[in-house]
Structures are given as structure tokens and as C-alpha cells.
N, C-alpha and C positions, 0 to 999 in steps of 0.2 A: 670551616670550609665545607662547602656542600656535600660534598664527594667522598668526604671523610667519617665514615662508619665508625674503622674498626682497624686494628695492624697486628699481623701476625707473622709467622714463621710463613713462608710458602713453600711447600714439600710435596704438594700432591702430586703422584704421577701415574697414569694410567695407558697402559699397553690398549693399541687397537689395533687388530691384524684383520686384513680383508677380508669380507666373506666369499663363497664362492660366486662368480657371478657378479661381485663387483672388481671396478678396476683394481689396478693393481698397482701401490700403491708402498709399496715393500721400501723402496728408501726414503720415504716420505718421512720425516721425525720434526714432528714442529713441539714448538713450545710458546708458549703465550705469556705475556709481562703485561703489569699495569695495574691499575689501580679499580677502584671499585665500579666504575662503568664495564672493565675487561670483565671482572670478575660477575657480574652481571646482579648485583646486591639488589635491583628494584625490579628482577624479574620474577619474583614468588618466591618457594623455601630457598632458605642459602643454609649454611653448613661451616663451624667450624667458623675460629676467629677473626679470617681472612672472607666469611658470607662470601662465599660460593655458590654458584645457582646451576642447576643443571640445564636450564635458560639461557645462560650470555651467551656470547657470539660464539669464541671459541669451542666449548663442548658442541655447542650446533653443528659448527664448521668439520670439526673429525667425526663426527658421528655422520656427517655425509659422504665425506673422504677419504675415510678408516685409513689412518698413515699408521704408520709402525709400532710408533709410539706418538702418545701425548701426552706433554706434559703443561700442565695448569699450575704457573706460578704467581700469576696474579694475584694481588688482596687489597681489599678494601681499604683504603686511608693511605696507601704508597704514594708515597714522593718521586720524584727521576731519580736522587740520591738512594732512595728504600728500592727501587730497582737493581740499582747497581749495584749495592750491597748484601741483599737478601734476596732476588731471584737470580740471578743470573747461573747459580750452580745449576738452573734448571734445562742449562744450557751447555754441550757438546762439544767436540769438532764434527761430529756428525749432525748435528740439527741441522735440517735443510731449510726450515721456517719457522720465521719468529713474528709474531702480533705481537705490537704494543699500544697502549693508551696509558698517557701518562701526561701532565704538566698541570693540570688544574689546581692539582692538591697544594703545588707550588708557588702560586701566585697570591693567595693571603684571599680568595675570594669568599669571605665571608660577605660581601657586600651581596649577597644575592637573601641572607639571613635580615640583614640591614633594612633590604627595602621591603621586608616585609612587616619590619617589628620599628621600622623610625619613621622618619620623614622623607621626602623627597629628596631636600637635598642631602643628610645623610647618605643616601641610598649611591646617589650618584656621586658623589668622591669618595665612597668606599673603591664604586666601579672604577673612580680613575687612577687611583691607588694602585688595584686591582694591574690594569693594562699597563701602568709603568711600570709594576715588577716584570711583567709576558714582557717588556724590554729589555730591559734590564739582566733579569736573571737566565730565562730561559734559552735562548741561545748557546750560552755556552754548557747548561747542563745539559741539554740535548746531544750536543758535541760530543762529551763527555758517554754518554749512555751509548751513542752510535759505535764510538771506536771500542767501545769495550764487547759490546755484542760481536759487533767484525770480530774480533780479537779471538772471541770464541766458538765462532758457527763452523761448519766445513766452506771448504772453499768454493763459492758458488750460490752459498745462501742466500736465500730471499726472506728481506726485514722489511715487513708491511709497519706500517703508524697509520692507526684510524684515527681521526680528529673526534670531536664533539658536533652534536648537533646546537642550535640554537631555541636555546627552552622556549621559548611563549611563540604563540599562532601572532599573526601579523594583522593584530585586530584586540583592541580593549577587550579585558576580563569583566565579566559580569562581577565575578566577586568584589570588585572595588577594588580590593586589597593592595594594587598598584595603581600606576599611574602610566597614562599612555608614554609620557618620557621615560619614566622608569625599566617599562616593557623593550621597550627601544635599546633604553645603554643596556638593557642587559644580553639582548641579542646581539650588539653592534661587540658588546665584550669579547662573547663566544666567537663572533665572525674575525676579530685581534686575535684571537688565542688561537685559532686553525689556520691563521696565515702565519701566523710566528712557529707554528709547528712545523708547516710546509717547508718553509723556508727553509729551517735546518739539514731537511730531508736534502735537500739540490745538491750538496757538496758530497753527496757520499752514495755513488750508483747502484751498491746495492738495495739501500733504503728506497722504499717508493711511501707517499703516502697518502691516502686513502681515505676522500674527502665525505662523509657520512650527509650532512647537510642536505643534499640532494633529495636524498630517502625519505630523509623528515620533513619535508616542505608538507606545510599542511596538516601536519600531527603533532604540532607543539603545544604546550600547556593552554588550556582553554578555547583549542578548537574542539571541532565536531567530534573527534576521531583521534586521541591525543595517542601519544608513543613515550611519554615521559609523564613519570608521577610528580601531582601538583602539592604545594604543600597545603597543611601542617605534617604532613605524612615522615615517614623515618627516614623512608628514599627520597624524599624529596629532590627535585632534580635528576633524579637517574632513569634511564630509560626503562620502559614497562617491556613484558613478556614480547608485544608484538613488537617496541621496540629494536629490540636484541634481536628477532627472528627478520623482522621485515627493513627493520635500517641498518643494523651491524651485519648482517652475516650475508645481504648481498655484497655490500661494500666489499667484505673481504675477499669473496668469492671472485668478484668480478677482478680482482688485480690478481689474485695466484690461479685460477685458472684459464686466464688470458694474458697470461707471461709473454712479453717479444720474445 
């Protein structure tokens, strides 16, 4: 699976109190879930089993919001299942905010390895393998991850889900190494897997989520100005430094500091 680094315990947790002169910010207590895109593993040094980066969205996000507390339970390789099971003590009756990004690791997408090490058509019935589990499976682990979060935030909490961007620019790769179908099913994938995320988000009002796609138009693998590392690399697929800074942490910014 692309996405899948590395799994660890997730225990991190760091106190951030306001300084003077910035807002105020005192019941603010978020905590962050998800997998190795949250944990931000392809934005430079990462740390610790769970590749942490002082880079991904989250750290970005409190370090400009300085809430109370934050806590960074994300790690690289988590499943929705690795969620529920091992971050969620990262979590309250008082956490007022929760990120997550999670379902990729879920779907068996090794077909993105596929189309670069097989043939074409390999490539593309991995991908479709791929989207009948995002049917299949993800719904109801979504389900499953929402009411448990509910179960434990304070009353009132705001549970953000950032989706995925769509890896390659919307134009043939000079490197050959794909194929213009190829390039296609594997964004048309990502564009399945952020509508199957959505989705799950509509039945439960706290949940909003939080469509990344927008930010990356135009900075996907093998454009001008890419925001995702290309492979052979160890991140392959995961979003780079500007990334994290200029596609994640508006996204999140723009839904929890323009709350109805």
C-alpha cells in the first residue's frame, strides 16, 4: 500500500498555550488521527515509528492556533481499524477538535506499485480491485470510526476528515513510466475514494469533510510545481513539504475557522 510506511504505538502529545498577543485559544484541545499523509511522513525528517514530521498539516495548524493542548496520534501505515484501536485514547470528553485522514491504507491499493513495476493492464485491475473494496469495505468502517470519536469528544466537538489529493498533473509524464490510462484510473481512483469518504461524513453533523483536491490542482506528480513525491522515492505518493503547508493546512483551516 502506498501510504503504508511504518505502525506504531501513537502517544505523542504536546501542550501549546497562547502566547501573549495571540488569540485566545484556552479551550481549544484538538487531537489529530490518521495515517501517514496526517502524520505528514513525505514532508522531510519524520521521527519515531509512527514518521512524524514537524511538516504535516496538524503541527502546522496549532502552531498557528496554539490550543491548549495537542495531541498528534497519527502514524504512518493506520488503517480506520488502527484508528480506533490505538489512537483514540488520544482523545477526551474535552477535545474540542479532531483531524482525520484515513481509508487508503484500507483498500489494498497497491495497484499504484503495480502500475509502475507491471503492465498496463495489471495496473488497472489492481485499480479496480482497489475501488470495489472503497465500496465495499469503507462505509461502514467509517461509520464505525465516527460514532466512536462522537462517543468520546466533548459535547459540541468539531471532527474535520481531510480527503486525498489526486496524484499525477492532468497531462503525460515525460518519464514514460505510465501510461496516459494509467495516469487517469489512478486519479479517477483517488476521485472514488474522496467521494466514498464524503459520503460517510452526511449522516453525522458533526463530521464535516474537507475536500483537499482543490489546493492540488495543478501540483500533482509530474507537473511544473508538484506537492506530492514521485516515485521510486520511500514517500512515494505522499504529499511534499509545500504540500502539507499549502494543500493540507488551508483545507483545514478554512472549515474550523469558518464554523456556521
Amino acid at each position: 500500500m502506498v501510504y503504508a510506511l511504518s505502525l506504531g504505538l501513537a502517544q505523542a502529545v504536546t501542550p501549546a498555550h497562547a502566547r501573549p498577543g495571540q488569540p485566545d485559544h484556552v479551550h481549544l484541545r484538538y487531537t489529530a488521527l490518521g495515517d501517514s499523509v496526517a502524520t505528514g511522513a513525505g514532508a522531510g525528517p519524520v521521527s519515531g515509528d509512527c514518521y512524524r514530521s514537524p511538516g504535516a498539516y496538524p503541527v502546522l495548524w496549532a502552531a498557528a492556533h496554539h490550543p491548549e493542548q495537542f495531541v498528534f496520534a497519527a502514524c504512518a501505515g493506520a488503517t480506520i481499524s488502527d484508528v480506533i484501536t490505538k489512537q483514540l485514547s488520544g482523545i477526551t470528553g474535552h477535545t474540542t477538535l479532531v483531524s482525520i485522514t484515513a481509508g487508503a491504507n484500507d483498500v489494498g491499493f497497491d495497484a499504484t506499485k503495480e502500475c509502475v513495476l507491471a503492465d498496463e493492464n495489471t495496473c488497472l485491475e489492481g485499480i479496480a480491485r482497489a475501488e470495489q473494496t472503497m465500496d465495499k469495505n469503507l462505509p461502514g468502517k467509517f461509520g464505525q470510526l465516527y460514532r466512536a470519536v462522537e462517543a468520546r469528544t466533548a459535547r459540541g466537538a468539531r471532527v474535520v476528515v481531510l480527503g486525498y489529493p489526486r496524484l499525477y498533473a492532468d497531462r503525460a509524464c515525460p518519464t514514460g513510466l505510465l501510461t496516459q490510462r494509467e495516469l487517469s484510473a489512478l486519479n479517477a481512483a483517488m476521485d472514488h475514494l474522496d467521494q466514498v469518504i464524503e459520503s460517510g461524513t452526511r449522516t453525522h453533523p458533526d463530521v464535516t469533510f474537507a475536500d483537499v483536491r482543490p489546493s492540488f490542482t495543478g501540483h500533482g506528480i509530474c507537473s511544473g510545481h508538484p506537492w506530492i513525491n514521485s516515485p521510486p522515492a520511500l514517500t512515494a505518493y505522499h504529499p511534499n513539504a509545500q504540500g502539507q503547508r499549502q494543500g493540507y493546512l488551508p483545507a483545514l483551516t478554512a472549515t474550523t475557522d469558518h464554523r456556521p
